[in-house]
C-alpha positions in Angstrom: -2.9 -36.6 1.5 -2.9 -36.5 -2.2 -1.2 -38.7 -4.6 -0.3 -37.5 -8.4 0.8 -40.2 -10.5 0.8 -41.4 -14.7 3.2 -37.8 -14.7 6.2 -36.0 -16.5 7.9 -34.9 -12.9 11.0 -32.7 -13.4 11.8 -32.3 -9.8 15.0 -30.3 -10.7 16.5 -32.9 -7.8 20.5 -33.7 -9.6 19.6 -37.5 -7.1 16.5 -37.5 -8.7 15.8 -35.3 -11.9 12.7 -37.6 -13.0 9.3 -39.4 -11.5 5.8 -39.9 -12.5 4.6 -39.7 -9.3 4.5 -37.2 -6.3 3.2 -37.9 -2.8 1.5 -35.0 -0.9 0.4 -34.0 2.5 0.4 -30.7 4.8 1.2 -28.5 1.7 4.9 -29.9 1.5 6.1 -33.2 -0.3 6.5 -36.0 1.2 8.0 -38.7 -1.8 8.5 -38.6 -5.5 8.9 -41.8 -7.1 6.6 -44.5 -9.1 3.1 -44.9 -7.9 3.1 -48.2 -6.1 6.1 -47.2 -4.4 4.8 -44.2 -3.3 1.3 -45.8 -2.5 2.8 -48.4 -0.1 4.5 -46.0 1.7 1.5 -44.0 2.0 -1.2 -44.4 4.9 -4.5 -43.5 5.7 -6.7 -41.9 3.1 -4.9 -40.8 -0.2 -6.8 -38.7 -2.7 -5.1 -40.3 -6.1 -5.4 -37.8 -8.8 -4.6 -39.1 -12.5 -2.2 -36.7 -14.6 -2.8 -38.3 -17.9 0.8 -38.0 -18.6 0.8 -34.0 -18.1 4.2 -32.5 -17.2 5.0 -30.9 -13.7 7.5 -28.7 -12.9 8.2 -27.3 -9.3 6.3 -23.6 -9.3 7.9 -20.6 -10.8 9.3 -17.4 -9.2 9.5 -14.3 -10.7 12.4 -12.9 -8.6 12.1 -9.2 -9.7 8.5 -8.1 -9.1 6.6 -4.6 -8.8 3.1 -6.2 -7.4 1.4 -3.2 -6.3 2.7 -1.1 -9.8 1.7 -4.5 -11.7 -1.8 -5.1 -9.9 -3.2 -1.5 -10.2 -1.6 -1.6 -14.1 -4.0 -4.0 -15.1 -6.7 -1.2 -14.3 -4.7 1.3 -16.4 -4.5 2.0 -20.1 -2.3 -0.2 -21.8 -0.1 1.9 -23.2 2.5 -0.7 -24.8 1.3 0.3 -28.1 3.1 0.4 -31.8 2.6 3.7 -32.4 2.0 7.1 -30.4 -1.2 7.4 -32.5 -2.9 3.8 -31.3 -1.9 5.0 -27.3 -3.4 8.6 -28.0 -6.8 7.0 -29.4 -7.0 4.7 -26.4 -6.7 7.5 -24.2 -9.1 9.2 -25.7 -11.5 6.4 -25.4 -10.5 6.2 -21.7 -11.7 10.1 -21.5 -15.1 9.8 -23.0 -15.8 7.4 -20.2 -13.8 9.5 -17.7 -15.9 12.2 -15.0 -14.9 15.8 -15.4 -11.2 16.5 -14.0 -10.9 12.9 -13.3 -7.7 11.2 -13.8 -6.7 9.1 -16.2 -3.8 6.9 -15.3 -1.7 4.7 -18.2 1.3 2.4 -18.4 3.8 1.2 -20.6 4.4 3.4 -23.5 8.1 3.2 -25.1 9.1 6.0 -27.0 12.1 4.1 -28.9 9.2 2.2 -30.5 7.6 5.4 -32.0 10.6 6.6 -33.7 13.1 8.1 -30.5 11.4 11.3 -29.7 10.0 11.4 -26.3 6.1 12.6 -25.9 4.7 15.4 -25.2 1.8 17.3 -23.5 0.5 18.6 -26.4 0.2 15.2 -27.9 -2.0 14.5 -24.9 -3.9 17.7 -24.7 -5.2 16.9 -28.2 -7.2 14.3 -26.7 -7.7 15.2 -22.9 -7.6 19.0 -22.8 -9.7 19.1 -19.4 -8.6 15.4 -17.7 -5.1 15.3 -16.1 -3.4 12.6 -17.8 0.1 10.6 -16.1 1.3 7.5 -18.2 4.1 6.1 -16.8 7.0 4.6 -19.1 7.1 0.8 -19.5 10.6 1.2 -17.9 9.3 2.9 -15.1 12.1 5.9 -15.1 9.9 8.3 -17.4 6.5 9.6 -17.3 4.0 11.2 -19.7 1.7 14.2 -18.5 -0.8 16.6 -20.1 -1.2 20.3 -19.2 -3.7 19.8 -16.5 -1.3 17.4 -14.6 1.4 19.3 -14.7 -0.6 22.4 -13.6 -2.1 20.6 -10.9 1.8 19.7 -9.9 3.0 23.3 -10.2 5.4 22.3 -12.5 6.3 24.9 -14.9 8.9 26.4 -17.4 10.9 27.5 -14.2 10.7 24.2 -11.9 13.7 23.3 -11.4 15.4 19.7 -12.2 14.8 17.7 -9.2 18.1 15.9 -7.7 18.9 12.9 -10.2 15.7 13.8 -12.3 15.0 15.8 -15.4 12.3 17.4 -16.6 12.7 17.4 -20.0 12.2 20.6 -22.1 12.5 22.0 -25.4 14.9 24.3 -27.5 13.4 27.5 -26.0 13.6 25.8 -22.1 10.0 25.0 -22.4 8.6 21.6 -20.6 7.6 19.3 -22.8 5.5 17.0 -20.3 8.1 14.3 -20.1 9.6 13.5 -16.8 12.6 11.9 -16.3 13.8 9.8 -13.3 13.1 11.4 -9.5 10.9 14.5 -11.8 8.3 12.0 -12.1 7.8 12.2 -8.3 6.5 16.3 -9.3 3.2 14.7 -10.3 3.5 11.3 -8.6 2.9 13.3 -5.6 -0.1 14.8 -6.2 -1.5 11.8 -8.1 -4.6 10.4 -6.0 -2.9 7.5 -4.1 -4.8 4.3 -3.6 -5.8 2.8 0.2 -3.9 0.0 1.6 -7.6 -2.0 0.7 -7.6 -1.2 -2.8 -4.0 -2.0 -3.1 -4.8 -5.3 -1.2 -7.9 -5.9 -3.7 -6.2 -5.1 -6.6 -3.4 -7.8 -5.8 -6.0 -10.5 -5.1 -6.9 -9.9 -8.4 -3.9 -10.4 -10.4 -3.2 -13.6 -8.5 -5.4 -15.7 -11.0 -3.7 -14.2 -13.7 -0.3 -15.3 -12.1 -1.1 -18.8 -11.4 -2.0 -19.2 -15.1 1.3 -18.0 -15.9 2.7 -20.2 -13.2 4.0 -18.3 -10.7 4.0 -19.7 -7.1 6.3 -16.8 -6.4 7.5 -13.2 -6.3 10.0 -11.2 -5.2 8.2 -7.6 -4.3 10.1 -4.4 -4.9 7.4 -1.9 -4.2 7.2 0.2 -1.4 5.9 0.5 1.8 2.2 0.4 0.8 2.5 -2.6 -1.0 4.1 -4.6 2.1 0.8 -3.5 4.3 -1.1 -4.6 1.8 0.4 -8.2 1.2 0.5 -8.3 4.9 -3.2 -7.4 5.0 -4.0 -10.3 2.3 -1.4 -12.6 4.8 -3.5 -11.9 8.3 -6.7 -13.0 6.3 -5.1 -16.1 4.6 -5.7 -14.4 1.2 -2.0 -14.6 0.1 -1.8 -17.6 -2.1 1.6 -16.5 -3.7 5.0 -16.8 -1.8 6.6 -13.0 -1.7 10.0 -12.5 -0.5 9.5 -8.3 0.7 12.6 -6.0 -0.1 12.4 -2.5 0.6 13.9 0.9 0.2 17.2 2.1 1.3 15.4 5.2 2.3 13.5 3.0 4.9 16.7 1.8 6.2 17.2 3.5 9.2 14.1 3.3 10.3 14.7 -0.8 9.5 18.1 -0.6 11.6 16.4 1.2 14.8 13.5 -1.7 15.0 16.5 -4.5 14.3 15.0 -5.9 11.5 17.0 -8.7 9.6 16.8 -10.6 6.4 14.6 -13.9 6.6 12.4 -12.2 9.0 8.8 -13.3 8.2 7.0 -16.8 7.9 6.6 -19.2 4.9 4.3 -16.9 3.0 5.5 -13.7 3.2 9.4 -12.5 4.5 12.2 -9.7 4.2 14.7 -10.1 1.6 16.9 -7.4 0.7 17.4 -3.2 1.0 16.7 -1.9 -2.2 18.7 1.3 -4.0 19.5 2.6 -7.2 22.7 3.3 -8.4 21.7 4.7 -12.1 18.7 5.0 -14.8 17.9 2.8 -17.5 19.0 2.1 -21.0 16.0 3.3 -22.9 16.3 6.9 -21.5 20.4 7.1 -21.9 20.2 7.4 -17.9 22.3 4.2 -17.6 25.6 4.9 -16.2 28.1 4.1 -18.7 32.1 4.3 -18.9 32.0 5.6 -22.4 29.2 7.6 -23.9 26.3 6.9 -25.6 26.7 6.3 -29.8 26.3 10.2 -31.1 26.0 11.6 -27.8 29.4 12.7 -26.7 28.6 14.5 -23.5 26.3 11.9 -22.2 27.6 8.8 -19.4 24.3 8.4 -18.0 23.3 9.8 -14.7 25.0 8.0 -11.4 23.2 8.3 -8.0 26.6 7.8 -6.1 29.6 6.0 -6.1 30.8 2.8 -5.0 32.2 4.6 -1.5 29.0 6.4 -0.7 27.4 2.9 -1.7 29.8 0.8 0.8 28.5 3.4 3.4 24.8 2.5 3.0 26.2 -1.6 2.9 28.0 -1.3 5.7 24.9 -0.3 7.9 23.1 -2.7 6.3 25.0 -5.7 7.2 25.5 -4.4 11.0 22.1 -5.2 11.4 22.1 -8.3 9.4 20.2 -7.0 5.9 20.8 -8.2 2.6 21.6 -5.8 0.3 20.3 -5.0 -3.7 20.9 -2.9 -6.4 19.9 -1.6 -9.5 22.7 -1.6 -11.7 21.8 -1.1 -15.8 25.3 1.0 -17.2 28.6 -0.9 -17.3 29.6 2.0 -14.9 26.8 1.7 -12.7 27.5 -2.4 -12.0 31.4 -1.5 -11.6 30.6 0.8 -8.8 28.2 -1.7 -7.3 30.9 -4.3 -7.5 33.5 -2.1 -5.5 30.8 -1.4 -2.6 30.4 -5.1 -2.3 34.5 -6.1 -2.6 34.4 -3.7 0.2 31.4 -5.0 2.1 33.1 -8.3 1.6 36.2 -7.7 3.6 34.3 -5.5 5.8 32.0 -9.1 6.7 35.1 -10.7 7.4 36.5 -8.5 9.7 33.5 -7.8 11.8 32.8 -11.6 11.8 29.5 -10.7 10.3 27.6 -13.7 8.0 28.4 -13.4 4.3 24.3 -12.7 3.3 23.4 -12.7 -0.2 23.9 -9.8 -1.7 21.7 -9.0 -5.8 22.5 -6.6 -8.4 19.4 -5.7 -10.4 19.2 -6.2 -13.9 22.8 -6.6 -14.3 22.4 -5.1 -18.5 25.6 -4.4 -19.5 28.9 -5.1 -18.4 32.6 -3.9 -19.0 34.9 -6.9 -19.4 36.8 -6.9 -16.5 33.6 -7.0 -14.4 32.2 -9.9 -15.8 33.9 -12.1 -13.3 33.5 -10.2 -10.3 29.9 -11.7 -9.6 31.2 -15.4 -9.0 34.8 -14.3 -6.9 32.4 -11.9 -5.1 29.5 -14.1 -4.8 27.0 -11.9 -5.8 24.0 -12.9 -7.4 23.4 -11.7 -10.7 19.2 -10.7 -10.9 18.8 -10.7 -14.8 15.4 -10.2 -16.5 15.8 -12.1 -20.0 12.5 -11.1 -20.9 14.7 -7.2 -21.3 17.0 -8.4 -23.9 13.9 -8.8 -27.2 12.2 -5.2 -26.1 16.0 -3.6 -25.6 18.2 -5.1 -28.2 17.6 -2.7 -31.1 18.1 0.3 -28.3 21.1 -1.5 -27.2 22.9 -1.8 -30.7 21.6 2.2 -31.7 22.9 3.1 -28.2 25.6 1.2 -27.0 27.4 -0.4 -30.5 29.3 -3.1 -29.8 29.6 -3.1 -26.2 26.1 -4.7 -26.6 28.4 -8.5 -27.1 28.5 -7.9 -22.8 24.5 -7.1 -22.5 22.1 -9.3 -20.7 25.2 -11.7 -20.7 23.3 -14.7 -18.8 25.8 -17.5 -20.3 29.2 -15.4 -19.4 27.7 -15.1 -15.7 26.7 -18.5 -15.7 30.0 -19.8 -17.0 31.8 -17.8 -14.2 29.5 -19.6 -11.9 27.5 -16.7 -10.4 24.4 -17.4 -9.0 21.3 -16.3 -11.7 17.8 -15.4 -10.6 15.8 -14.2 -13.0 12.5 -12.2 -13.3 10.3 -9.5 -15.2 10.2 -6.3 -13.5 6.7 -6.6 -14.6 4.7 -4.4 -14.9 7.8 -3.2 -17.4 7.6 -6.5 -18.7 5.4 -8.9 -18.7 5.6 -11.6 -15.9 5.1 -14.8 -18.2 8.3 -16.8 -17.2 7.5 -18.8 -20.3 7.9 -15.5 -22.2 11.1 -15.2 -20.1 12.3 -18.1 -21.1 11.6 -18.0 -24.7 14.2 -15.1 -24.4 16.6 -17.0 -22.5 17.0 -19.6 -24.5 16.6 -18.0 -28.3 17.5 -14.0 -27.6 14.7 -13.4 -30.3 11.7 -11.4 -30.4 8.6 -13.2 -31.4 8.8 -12.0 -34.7 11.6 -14.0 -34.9 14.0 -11.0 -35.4 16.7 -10.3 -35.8 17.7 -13.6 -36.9 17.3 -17.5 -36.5 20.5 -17.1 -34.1 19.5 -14.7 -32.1 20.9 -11.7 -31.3 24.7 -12.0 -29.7 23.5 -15.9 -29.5 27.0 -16.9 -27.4 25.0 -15.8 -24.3 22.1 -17.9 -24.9 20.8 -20.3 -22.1 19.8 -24.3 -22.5 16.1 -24.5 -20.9 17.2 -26.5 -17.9 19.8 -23.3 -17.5 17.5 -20.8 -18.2 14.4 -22.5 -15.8 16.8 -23.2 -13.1 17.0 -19.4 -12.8 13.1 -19.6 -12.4 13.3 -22.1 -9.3 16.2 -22.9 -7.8 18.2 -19.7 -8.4 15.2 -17.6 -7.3 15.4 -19.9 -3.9 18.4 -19.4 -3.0 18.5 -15.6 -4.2 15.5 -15.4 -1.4 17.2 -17.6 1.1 14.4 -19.9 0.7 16.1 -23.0 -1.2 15.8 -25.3 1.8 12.3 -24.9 0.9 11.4 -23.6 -2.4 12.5 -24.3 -6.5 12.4 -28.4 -6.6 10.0 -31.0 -5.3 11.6 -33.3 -3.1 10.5 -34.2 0.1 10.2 -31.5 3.3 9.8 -29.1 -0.2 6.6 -26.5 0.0 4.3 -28.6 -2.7 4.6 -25.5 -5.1 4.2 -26.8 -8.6 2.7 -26.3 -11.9 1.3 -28.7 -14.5 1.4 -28.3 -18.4 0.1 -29.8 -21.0 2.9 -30.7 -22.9 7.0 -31.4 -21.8 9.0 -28.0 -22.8 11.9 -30.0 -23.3 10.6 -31.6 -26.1 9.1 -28.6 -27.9 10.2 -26.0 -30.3 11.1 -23.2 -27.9 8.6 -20.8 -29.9 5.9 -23.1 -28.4 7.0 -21.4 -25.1 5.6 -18.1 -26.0 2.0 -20.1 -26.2 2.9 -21.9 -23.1 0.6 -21.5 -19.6 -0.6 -23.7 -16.5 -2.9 -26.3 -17.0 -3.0 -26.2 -12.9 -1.2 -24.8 -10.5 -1.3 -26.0 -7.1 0.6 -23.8 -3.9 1.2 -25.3 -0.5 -0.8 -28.3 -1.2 -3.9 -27.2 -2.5 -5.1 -26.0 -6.4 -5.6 -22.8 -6.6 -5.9 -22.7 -10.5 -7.1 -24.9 -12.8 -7.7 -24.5 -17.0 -11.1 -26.5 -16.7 
């Protein structure tokens, strides 16, 4: 049993927002209060642990999550550079160290920060003429390869555009060695794929580094791969991190014929929601969008299906009792969502099915008459604040002024839909306190574009924007009978800082991490 007292406790409890103490044993909470309250209550021995007046929160969730993508990135060349130039040199460092033929893998390059134009192979083949090179796109819809990769692929001037792909080419139909969407699967196929252990190991890894940040939680929207993994790490007690397991709608069938069902799992480790894409992303112009893109007349974005064929896949879905979520960037792209579930809706009804809890992803841009739909639909809206700095200068060149409905946290909170937000790291990263530096100032950490922020009417308060962190996460995982706020029968899942965020300039947050962070009980990190 362990006692914390002298504390800052924001227990995110309406009945009882504040404490300076919190009573601990079997990795859940047993009593927040004051200390000799709690210590007469208390029997047999109690390990008392002095906070110094440090604040604790309940732990943080990041409740749109890549881990295998995000482990094995932190092995990869950063590619999140200023210019093309800085990434090209730091490949080329990566090549002088590289075996002949090897591979050299890199993440997170963004064109729209090097002036629009997309890369090409010949950039790369400057600097790795005999190495196949693949650098994946920090939004995770494009990819970068050299002439040796796409040889290796077979892709050529001829290939054809995969179904809801595009490999891009140039004014003579040449490809350039960008791949758009499903084309990047061409050389994703061929790429050397990592075992389930070295999946497994490189997630052990980046747990320290997500405990600093203070993340007790994830929500995992990789693949089948990593679920054996985390289930791997699970078996030998290795999984100190709650993840709540959503998975592809390709695997639904086979998902239907073993009767698997949302919630199934244990405290560690459980099924969420079936995953599936209804457009691209922003930074590519693949979003689905009513009107077109600013100079680009001919261009809506590319849309996987509509909200019929959607309803088709949500229907099978919910006869077998799975919660359903999807990515939804383009205004078009969440309205077609939106009709799937107004017809999944009355389809629950009518079958006398349970109403589950249903996520659109990303949720970037709206067209007015949507924005209510989320709260008369209850659908949760899955944001990612942390898009909003990287985005908003692609938003304005892109999208004009039906940016005032982007990343519109405070009209969906005013509408009272349910927000859970995340990273999509390794797009982002997976600092909440990075997220909610966003959420609460829509700047960059320059500052720009202004002391207001940028459309600053959809900012969050910090309580608003770390409820989204903990209790929204929760309940967005079916989990808020156990996770997001310390009160007693609560997972003990919290993190301690060194100062109270409420009473800081909110550019502090971007300097913010865990002092400690204790899951189920026990510390797993720990600054000293």
């Amino acid at each position: 049993m362990k006692l914390l007292y002298n504390a800052k406790i924001y227990t995110l409890d309406p009945s009882q927002p504040k404490a300076s103490a919190i009573l601990i044993a079997g990795g859940r909470v047993i009593a927040v209060g004051e200390r000799s309250v709690l210590e007469a209550v208390s029997h047999g021995r109690v390990e008392k642990q002095d906070m110094q007046g440090k604040t604790i929160l309940p732990g943080l969730t990041d409740a749109h999550f890549h881990f295998q993508h995000y482990a094995l990135s932190l092995a990869k060349i950063d590619c999140e550079t200023k210019t093309k130039d800085e990434c090209l040199r730091r490949v080329a460092e990566r090549v002088k160290k590289a075996k002949p033929g090897e591979w050299i893998p890199g993440h997170g390059w963004n064109h729209n920060e090097w002036g629009g134009e997309l890369p090409t192979a010949n950039d790369l083949d400057t600097v790795a003429p005999n190495n196949p090179v693949y650098l994946t796109a920090k939004s995770l819809h494009a990819a970068w390869a050299n002439t040796p990769a796409l040889a290796l692929a077979g892709v050529t001037d001829d290939t054809p555009d995969p179904k809801d792909g595009v490999i891009q080419r140039d004014v003579s139909g040449c490809a350039t060695g960008a791949l758009l969407e499903s084309a990047m699967s061409l050389v994703e196929n061929i790429f050397p794929e990592p075992s389930i252990s070295e999946i497994a190991a490189a997630i052990e890894s980046a747990l320290p580094v997500l405990w600093k940040m203070g993340l007790t939680g994830v929500h995992d929207f990789d693949r089948r791969d990593s679920f054996m993994a985390l289930q791997q790490l699970q078996a030998q007690g290795k999984l100190k991190l709650r993840v709540n397991k959503n998975f592809p709608v390709d695997s639904l069938d086979h998902a239907f014929e073993l009767g698997l069902q949302t919630g199934f799992g244990n405290d560690w480790l459980w099924i969420g929601s079936v995953k599936a894409f209804m457009d691209g992303a922003l930074g590519l112009h693949t979003a689905a969008m009513f009107q077109p893109y600013l100079n680009e007349a001919e261009n809506r974005g590319i849309l996987n299906m509509d909200g019929e064929e959607l309803f088709e896949v949500c229907r099978r879905a919910a006869d077998v009792g799975l919660g359903m979520t999807v990515h939804a960037i383009g205004d078009r792209a969440n309205h077609e969502v939106l009709n799937a579930y107004e017809s999944l809706r009355k389809y629950e009804t009518e079958k006398g099915l349970p109403r589950l809890r249903h996520r659109v992803e990303h949720v970037q841009i709206l067209h007015p008459d949507d924005a209510p739909r989320f709260a008369k639909l209850d659908v949760i809206a899955s944001m990612q604040p942390i898009h909003a700095p990287s985005d908003m200068p692609a938003a304005d060149r892109l999208w004009g002024e039906r940016s005032a409905l982007a990343y519109a946290w405070r009209t969906q909170l005013n509408y009272g839909a349910h927000l859970a937000f995340g990273s999509d790291a390794p797009v982002e990263s997976p600092n909440p306190f990075w997220g909610l530096h966003a959420a609460v100032t829509r700047r960059r950490a320059d500052g720009t574009p202004s002391a207001e922020g940028w459309y600053p009417e959809q900012k969050l308060t910090l309580a608003e924007a770390l409820s989204a962190y903990t209790l929204g996460a929760a309940y967005a995982a079916n989990a808020e009978h156990r996770l997001g706020k310390l009160v007693p029968n609560h997972h003990a899942d919290l993190i301690v800082l060194d100062r109270d965020i409420f009473f800081i300039d909110p550019d502090e947050l971007l300097n913010t991490s865990a002092a400690a962070t204790m899951i189920d009980g026990e510390w797993v990190y720990t600054s000293s």
